[in-house]
mmCIF file as Biopython writes it, N, C-alpha, C and O atoms, coordinates in Angstrom:
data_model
#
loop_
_atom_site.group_PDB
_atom_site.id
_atom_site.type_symbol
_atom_site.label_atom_id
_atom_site.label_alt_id
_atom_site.label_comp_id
_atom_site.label_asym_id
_atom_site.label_entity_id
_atom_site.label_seq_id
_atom_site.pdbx_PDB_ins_code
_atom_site.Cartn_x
_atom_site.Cartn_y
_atom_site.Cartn_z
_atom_site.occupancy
_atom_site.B_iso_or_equiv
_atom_site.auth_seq_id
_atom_site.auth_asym_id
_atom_site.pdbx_PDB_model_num
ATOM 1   N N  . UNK A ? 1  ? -76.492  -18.214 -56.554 1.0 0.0 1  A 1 
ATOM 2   C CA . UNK A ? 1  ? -77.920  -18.013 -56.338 1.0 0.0 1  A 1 
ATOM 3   C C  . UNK A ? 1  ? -78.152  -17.091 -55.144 1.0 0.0 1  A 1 
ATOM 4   O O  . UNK A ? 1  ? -78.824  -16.074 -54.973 1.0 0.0 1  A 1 
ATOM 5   N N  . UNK A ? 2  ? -77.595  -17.601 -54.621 1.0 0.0 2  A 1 
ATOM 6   C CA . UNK A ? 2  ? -77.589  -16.514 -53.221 1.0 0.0 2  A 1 
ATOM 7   C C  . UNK A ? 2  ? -77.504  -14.778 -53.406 1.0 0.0 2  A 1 
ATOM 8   O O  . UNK A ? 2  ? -78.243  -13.836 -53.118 1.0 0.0 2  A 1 
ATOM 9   N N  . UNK A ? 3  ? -75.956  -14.973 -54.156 1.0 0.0 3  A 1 
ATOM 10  C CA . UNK A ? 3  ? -75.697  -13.703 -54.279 1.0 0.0 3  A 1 
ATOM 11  C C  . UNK A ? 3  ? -76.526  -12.851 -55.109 1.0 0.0 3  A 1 
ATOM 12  O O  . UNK A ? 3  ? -76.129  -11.685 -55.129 1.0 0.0 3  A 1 
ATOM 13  N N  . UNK A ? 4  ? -77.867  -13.160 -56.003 1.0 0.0 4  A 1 
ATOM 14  C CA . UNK A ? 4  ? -78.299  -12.496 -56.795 1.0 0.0 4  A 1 
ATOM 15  C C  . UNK A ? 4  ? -79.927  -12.723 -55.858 1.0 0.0 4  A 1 
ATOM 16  O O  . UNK A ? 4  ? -80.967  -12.362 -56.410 1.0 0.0 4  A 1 
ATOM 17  N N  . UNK A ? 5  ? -79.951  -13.155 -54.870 1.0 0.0 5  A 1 
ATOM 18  C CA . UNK A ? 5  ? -80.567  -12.823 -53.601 1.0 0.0 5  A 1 
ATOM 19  C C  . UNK A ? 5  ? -80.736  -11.567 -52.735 1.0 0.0 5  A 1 
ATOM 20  O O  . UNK A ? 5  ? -81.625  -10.837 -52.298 1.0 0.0 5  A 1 
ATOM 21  N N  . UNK A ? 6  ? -79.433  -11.708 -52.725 1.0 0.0 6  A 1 
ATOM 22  C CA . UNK A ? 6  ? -78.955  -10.441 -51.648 1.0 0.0 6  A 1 
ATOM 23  C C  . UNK A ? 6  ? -78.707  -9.073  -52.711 1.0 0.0 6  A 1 
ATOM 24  O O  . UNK A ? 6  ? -78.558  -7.907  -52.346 1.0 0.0 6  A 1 
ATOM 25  N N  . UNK A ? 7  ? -78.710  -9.481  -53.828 1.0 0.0 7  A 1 
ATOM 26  C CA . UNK A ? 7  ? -78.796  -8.168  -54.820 1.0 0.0 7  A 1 
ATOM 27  C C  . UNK A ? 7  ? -80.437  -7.531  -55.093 1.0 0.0 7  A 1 
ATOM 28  O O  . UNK A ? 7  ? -80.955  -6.434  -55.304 1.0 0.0 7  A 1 
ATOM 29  N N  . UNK A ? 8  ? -80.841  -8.898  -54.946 1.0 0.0 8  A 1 
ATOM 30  C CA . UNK A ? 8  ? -82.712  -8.536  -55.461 1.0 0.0 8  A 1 
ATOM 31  C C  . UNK A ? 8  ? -83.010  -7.496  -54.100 1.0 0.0 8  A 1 
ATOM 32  O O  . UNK A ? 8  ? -83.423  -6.349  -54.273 1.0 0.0 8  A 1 
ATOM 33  N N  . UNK A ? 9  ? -82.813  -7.912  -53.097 1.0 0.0 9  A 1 
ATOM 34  C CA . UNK A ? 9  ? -82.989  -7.886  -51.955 1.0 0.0 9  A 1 
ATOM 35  C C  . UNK A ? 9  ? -82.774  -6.458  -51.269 1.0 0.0 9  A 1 
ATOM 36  O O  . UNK A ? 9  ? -83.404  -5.838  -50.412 1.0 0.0 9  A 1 
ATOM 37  N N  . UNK A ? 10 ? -81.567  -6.186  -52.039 1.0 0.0 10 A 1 
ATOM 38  C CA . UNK A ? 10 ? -81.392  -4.366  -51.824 1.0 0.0 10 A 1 
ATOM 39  C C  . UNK A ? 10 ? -81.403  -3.527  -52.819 1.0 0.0 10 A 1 
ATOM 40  O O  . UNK A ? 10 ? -80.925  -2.401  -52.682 1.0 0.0 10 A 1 
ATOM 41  N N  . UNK A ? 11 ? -81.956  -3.947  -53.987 1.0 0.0 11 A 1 
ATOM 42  C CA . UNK A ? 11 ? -82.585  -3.267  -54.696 1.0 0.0 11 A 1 
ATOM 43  C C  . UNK A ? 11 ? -83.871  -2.764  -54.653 1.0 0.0 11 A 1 
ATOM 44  O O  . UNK A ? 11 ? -84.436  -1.769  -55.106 1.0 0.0 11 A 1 
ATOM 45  N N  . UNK A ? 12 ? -84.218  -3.845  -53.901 1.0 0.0 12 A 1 
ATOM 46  C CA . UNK A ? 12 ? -85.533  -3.755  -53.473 1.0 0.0 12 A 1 
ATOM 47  C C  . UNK A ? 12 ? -85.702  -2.250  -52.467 1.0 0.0 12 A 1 
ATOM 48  O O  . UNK A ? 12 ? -86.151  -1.141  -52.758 1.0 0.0 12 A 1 
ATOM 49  N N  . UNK A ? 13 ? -85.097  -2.826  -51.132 1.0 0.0 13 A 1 
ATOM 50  C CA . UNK A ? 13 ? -85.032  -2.109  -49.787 1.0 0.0 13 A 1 
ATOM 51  C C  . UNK A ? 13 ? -84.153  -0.760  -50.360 1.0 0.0 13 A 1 
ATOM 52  O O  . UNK A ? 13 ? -83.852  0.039   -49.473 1.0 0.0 13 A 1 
ATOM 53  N N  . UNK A ? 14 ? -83.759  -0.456  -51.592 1.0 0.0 14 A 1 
ATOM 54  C CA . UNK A ? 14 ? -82.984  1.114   -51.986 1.0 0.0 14 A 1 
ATOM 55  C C  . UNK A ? 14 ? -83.850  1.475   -52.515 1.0 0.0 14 A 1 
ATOM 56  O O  . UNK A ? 14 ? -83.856  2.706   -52.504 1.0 0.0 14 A 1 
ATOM 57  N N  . UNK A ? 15 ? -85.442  0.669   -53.505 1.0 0.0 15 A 1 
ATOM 58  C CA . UNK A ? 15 ? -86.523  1.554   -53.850 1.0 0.0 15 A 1 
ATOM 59  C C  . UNK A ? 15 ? -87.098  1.921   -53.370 1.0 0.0 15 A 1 
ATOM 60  O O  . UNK A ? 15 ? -87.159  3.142   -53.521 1.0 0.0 15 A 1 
ATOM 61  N N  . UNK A ? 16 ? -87.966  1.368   -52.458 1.0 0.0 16 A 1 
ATOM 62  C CA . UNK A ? 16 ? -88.304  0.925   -51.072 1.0 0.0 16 A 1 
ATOM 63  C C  . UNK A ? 16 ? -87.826  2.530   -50.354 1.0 0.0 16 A 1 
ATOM 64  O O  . UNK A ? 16 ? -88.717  3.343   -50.109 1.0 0.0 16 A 1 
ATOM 65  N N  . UNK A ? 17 ? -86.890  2.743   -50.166 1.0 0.0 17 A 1 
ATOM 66  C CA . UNK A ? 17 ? -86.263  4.204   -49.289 1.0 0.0 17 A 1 
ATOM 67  C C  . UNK A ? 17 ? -86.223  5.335   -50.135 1.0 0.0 17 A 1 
ATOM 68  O O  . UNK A ? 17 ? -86.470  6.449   -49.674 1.0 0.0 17 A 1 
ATOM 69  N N  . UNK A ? 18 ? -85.896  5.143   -51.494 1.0 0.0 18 A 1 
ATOM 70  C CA . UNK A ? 18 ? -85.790  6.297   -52.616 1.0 0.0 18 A 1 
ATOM 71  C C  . UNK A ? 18 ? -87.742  6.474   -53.100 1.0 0.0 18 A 1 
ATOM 72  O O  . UNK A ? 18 ? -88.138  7.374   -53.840 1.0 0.0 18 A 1 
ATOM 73  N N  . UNK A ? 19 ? -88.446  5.668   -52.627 1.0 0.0 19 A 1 
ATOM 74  C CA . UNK A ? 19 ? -89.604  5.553   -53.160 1.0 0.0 19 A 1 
ATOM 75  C C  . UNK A ? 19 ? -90.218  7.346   -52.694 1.0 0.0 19 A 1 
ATOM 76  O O  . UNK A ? 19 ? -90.650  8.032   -53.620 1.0 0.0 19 A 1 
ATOM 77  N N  . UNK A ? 20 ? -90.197  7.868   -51.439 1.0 0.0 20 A 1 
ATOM 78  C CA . UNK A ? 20 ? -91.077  9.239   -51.209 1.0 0.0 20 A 1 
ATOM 79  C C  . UNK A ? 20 ? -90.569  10.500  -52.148 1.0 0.0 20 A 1 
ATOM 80  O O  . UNK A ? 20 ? -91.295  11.345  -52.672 1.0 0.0 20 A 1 
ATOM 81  N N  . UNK A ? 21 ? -88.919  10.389  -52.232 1.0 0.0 21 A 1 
ATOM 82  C CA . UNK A ? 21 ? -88.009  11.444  -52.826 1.0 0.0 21 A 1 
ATOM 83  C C  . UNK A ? 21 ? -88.615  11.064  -54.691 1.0 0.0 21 A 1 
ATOM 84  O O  . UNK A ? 21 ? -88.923  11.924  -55.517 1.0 0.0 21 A 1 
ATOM 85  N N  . UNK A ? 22 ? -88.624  9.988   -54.840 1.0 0.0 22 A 1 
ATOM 86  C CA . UNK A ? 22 ? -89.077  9.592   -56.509 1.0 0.0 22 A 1 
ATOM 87  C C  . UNK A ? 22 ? -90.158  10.380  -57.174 1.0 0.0 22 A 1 
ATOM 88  O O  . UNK A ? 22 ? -90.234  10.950  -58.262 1.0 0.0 22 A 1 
ATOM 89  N N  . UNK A ? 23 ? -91.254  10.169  -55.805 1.0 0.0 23 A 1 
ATOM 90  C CA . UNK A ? 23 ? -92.775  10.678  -55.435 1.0 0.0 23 A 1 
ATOM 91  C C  . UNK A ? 23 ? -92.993  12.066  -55.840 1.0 0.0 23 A 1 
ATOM 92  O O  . UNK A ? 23 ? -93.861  12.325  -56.674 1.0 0.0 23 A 1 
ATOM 93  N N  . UNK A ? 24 ? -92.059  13.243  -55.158 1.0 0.0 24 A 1 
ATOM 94  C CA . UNK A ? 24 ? -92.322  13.814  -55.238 1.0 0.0 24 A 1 
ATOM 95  C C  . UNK A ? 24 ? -91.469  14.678  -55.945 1.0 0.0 24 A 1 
ATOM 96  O O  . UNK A ? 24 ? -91.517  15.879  -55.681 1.0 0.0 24 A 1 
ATOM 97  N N  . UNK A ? 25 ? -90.404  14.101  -57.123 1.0 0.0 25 A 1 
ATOM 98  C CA . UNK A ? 25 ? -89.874  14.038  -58.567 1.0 0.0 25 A 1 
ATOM 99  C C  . UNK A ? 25 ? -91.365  13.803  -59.531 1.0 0.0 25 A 1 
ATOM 100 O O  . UNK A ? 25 ? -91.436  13.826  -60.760 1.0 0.0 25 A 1 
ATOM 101 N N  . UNK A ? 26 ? -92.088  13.657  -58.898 1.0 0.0 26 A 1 
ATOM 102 C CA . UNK A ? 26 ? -93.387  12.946  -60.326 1.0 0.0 26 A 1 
ATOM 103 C C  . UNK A ? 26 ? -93.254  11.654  -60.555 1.0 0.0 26 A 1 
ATOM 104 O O  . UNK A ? 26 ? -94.355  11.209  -60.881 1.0 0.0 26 A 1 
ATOM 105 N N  . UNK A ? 27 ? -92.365  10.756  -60.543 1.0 0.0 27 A 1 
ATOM 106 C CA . UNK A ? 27 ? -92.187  9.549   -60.640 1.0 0.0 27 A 1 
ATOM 107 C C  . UNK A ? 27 ? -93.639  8.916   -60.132 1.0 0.0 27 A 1 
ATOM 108 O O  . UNK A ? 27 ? -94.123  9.280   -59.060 1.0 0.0 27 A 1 
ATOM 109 N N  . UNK A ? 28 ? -94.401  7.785   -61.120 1.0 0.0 28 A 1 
ATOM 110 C CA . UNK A ? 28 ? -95.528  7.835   -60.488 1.0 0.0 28 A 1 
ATOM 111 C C  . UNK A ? 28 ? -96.632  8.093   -60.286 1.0 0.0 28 A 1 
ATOM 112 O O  . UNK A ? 28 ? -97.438  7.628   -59.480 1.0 0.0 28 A 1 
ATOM 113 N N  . UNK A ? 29 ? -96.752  9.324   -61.479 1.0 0.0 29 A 1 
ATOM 114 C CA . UNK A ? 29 ? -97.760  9.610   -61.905 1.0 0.0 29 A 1 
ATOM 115 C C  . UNK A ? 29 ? -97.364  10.190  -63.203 1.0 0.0 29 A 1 
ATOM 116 O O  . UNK A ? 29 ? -97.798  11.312  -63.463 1.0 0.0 29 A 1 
ATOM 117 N N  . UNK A ? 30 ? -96.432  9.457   -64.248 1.0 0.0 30 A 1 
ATOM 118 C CA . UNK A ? 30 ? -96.421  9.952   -65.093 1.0 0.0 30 A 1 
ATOM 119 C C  . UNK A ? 30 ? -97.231  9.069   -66.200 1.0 0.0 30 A 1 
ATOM 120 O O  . UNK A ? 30 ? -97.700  8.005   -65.796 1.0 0.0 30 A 1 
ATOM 121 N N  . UNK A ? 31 ? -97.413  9.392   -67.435 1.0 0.0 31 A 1 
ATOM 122 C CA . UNK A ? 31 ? -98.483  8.605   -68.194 1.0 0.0 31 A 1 
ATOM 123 C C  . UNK A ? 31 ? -97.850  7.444   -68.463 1.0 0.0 31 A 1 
ATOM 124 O O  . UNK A ? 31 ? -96.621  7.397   -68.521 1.0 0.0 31 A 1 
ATOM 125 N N  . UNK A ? 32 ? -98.603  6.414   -68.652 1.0 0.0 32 A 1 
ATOM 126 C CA . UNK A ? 32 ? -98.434  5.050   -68.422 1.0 0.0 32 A 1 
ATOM 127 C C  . UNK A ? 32 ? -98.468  4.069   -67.301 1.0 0.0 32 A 1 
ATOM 128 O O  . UNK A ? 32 ? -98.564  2.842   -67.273 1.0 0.0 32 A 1 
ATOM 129 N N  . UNK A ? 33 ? -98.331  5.230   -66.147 1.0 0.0 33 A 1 
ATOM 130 C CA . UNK A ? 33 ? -98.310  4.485   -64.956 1.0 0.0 33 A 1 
ATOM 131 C C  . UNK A ? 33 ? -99.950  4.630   -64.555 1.0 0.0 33 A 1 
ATOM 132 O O  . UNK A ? 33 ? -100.534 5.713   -64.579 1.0 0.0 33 A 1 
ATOM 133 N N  . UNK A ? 34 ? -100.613 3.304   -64.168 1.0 0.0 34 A 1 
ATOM 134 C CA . UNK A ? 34 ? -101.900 2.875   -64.049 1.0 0.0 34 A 1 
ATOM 135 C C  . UNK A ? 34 ? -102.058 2.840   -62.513 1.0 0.0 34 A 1 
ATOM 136 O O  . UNK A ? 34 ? -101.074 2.323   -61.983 1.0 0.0 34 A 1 
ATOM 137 N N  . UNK A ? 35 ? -102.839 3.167   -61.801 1.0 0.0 35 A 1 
ATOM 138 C CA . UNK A ? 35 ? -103.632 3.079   -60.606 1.0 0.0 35 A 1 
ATOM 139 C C  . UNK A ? 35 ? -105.483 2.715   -60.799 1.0 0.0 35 A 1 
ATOM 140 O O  . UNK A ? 35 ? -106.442 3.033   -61.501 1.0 0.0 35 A 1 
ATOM 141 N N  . UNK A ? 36 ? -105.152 1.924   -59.748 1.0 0.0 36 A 1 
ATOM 142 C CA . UNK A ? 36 ? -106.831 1.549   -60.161 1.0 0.0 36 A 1 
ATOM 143 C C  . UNK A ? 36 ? -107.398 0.864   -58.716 1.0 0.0 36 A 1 
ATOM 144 O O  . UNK A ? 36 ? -106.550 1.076   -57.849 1.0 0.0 36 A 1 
ATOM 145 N N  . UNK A ? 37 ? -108.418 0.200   -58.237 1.0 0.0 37 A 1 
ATOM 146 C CA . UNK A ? 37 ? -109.029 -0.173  -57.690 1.0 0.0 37 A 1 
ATOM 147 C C  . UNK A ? 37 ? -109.782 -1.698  -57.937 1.0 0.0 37 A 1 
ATOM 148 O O  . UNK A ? 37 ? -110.856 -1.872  -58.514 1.0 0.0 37 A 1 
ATOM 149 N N  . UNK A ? 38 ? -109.238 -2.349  -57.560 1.0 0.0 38 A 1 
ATOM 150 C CA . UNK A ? 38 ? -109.932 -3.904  -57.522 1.0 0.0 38 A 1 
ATOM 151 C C  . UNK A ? 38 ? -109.949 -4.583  -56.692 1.0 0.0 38 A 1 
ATOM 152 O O  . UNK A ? 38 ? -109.000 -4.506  -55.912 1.0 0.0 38 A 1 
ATOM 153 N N  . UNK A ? 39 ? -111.049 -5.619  -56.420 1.0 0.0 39 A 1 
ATOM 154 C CA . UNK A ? 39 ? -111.083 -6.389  -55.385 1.0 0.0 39 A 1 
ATOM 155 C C  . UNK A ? 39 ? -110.597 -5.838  -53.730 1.0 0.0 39 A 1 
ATOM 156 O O  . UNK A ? 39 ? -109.976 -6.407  -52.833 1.0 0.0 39 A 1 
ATOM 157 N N  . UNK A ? 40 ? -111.295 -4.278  -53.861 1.0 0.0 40 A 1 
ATOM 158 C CA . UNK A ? 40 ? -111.011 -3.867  -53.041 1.0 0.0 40 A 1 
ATOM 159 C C  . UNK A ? 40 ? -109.800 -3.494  -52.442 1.0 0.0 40 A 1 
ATOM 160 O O  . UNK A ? 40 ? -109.762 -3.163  -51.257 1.0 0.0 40 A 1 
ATOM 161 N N  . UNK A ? 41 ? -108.830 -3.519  -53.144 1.0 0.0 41 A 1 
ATOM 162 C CA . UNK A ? 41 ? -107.485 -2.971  -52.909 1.0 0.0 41 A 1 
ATOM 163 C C  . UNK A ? 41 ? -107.054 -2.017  -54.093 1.0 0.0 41 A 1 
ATOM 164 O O  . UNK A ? 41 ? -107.563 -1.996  -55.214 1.0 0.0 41 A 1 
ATOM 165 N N  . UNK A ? 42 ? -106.037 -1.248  -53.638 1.0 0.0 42 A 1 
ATOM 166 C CA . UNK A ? 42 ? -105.516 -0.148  -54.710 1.0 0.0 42 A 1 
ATOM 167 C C  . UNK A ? 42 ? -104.202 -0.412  -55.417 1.0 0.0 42 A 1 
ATOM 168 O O  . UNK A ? 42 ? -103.159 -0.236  -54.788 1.0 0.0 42 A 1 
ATOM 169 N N  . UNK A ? 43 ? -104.168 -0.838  -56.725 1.0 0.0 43 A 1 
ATOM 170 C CA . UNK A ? 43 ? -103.300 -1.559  -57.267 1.0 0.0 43 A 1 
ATOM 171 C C  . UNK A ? 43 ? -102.846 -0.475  -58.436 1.0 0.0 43 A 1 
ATOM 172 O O  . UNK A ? 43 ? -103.529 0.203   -59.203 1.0 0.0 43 A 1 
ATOM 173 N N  . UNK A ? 44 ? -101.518 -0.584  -58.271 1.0 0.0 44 A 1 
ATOM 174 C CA . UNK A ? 44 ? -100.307 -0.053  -58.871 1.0 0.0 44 A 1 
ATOM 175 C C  . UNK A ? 44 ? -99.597  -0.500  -60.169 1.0 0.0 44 A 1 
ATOM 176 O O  . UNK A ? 44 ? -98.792  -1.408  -59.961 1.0 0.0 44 A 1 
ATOM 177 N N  . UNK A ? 45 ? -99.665  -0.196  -61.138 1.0 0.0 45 A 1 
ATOM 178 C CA . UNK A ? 45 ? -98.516  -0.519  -61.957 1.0 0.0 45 A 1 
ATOM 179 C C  . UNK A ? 45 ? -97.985  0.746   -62.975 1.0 0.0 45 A 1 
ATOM 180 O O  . UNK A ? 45 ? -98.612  1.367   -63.834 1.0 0.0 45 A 1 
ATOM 181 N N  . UNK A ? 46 ? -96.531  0.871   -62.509 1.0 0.0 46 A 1 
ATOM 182 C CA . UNK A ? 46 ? -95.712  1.323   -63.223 1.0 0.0 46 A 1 
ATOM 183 C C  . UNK A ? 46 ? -94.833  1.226   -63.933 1.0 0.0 46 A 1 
ATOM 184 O O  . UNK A ? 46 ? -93.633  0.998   -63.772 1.0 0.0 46 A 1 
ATOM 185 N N  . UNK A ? 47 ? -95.782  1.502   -65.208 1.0 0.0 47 A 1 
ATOM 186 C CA . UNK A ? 47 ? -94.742  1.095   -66.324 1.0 0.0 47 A 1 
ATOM 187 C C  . UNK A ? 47 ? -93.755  2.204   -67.182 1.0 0.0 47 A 1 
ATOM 188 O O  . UNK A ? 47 ? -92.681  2.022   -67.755 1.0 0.0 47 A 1 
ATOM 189 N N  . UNK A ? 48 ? -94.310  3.018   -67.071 1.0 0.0 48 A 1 
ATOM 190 C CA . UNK A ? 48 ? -93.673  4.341   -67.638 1.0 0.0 48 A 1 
ATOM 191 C C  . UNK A ? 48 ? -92.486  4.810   -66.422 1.0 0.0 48 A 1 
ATOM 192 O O  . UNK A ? 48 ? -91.351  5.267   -66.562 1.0 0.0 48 A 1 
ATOM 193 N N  . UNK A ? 49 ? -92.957  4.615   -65.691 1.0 0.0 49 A 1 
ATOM 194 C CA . UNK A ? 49 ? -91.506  4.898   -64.760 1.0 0.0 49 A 1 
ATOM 195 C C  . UNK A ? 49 ? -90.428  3.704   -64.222 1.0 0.0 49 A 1 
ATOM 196 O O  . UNK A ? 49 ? -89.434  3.906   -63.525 1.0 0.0 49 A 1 
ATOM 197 N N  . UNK A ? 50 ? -90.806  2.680   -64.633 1.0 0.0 50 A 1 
ATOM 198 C CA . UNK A ? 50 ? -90.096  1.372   -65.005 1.0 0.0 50 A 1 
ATOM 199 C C  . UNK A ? 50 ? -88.727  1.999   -65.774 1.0 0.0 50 A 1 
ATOM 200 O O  . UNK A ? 50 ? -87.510  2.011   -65.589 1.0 0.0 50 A 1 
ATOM 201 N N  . UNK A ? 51 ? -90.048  2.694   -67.103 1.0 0.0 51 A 1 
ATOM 202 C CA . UNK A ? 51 ? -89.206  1.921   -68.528 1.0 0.0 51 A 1 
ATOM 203 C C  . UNK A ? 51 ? -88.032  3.643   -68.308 1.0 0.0 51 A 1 
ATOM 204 O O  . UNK A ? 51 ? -87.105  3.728   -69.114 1.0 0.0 51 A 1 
ATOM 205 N N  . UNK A ? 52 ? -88.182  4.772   -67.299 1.0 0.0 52 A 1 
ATOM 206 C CA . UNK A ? 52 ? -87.659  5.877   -67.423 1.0 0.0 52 A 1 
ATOM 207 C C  . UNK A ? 52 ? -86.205  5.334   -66.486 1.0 0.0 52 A 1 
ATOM 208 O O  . UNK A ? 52 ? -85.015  5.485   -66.762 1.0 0.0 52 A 1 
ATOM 209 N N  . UNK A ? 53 ? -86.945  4.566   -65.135 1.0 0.0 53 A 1 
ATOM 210 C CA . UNK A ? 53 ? -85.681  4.454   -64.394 1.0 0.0 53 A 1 
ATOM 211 C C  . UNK A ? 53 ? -84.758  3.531   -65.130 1.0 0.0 53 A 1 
ATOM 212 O O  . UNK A ? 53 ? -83.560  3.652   -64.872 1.0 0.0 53 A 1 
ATOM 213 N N  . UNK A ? 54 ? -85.173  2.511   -66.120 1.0 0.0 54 A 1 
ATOM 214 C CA . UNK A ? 54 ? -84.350  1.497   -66.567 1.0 0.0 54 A 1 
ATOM 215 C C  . UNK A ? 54 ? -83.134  2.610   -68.001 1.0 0.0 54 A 1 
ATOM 216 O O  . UNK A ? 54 ? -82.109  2.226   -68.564 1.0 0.0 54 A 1 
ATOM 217 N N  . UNK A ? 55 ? -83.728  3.715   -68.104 1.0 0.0 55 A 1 
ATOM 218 C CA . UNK A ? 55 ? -82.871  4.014   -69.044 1.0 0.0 55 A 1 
ATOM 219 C C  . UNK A ? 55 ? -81.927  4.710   -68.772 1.0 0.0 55 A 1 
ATOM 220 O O  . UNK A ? 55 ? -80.967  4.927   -69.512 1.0 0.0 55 A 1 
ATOM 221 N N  . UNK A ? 56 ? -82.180  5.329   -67.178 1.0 0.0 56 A 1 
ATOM 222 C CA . UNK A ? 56 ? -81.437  6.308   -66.726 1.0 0.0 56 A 1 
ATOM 223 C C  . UNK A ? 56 ? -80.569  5.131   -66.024 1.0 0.0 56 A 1 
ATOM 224 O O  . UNK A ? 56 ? -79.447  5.310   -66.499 1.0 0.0 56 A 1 
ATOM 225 N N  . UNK A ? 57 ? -80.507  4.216   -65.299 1.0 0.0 57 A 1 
ATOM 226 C CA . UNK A ? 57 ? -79.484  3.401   -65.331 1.0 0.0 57 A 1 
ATOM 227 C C  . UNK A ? 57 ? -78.588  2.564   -65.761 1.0 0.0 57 A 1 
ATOM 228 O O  . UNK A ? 57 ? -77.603  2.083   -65.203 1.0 0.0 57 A 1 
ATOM 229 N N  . UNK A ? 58 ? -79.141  2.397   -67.100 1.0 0.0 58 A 1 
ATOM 230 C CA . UNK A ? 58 ? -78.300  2.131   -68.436 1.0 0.0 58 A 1 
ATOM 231 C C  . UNK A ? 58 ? -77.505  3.804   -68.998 1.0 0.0 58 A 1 
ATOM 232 O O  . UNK A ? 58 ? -76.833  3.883   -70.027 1.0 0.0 58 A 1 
ATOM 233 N N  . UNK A ? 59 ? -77.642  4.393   -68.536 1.0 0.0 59 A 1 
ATOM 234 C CA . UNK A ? 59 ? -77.380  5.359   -68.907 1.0 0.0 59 A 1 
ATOM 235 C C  . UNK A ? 59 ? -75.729  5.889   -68.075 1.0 0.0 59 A 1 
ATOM 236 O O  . UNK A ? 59 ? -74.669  6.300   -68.549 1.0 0.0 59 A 1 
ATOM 237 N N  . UNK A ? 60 ? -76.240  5.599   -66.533 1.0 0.0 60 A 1 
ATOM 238 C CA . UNK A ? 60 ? -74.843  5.603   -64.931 1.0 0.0 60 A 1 
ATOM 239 C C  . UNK A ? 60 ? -74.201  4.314   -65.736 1.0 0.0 60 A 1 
ATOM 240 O O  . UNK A ? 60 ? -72.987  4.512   -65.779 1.0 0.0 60 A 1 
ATOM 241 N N  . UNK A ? 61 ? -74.402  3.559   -66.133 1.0 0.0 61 A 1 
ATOM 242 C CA . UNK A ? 61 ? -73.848  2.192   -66.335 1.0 0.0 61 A 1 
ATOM 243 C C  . UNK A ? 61 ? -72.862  2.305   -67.002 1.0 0.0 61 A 1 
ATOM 244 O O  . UNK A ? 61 ? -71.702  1.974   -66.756 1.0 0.0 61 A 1 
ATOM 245 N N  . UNK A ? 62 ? -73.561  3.053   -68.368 1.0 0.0 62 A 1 
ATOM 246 C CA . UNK A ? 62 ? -72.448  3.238   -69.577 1.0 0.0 62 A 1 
ATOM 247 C C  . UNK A ? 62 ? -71.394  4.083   -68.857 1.0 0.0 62 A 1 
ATOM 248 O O  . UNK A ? 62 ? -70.202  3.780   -68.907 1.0 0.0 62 A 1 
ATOM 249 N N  . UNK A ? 63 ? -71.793  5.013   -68.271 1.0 0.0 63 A 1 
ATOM 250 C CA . UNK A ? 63 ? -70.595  5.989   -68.094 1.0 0.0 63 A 1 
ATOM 251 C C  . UNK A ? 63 ? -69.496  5.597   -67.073 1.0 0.0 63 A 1 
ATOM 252 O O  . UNK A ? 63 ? -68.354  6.040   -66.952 1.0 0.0 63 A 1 
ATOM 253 N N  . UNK A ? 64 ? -70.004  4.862   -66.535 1.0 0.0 64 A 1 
ATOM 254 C CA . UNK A ? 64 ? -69.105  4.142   -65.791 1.0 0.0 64 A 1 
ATOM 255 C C  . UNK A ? 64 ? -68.178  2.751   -66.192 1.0 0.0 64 A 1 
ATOM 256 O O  . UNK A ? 64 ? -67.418  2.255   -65.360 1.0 0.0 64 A 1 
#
């Protein structure tokens, strides 16, 4: 349990750091990914660049 802690954990803190370089790849504003405004805060969801990064790392995975 732990160890899939400390995995969440720097996956996190490696998006987290790769997040400005992603940014300005387009990551983020590609279609599907929603920005909006509610309750007075600016809320995010990306799903199209979810579903791009999840394929490109199935992708390093295989080849490795």
């Amino acid at each position: 349990m732990i160890r899939w802690l400390v995995v969440v954990f720097l996956a996190l803190l490696l998006i987290n750091w790769l997040s400005p370089a992603l940014q300005r790849l387009g990551f983020g504003r590609l279609p599907g990914d929603f920005r909006f405004r509610a309750f007075g805060r600016d809320w995010f969801i990306p799903l199209a660049t979810t579903i791009v990064l999840s394929i490109v790392a199935s992708v390093i995975a295989k080849l490795i």
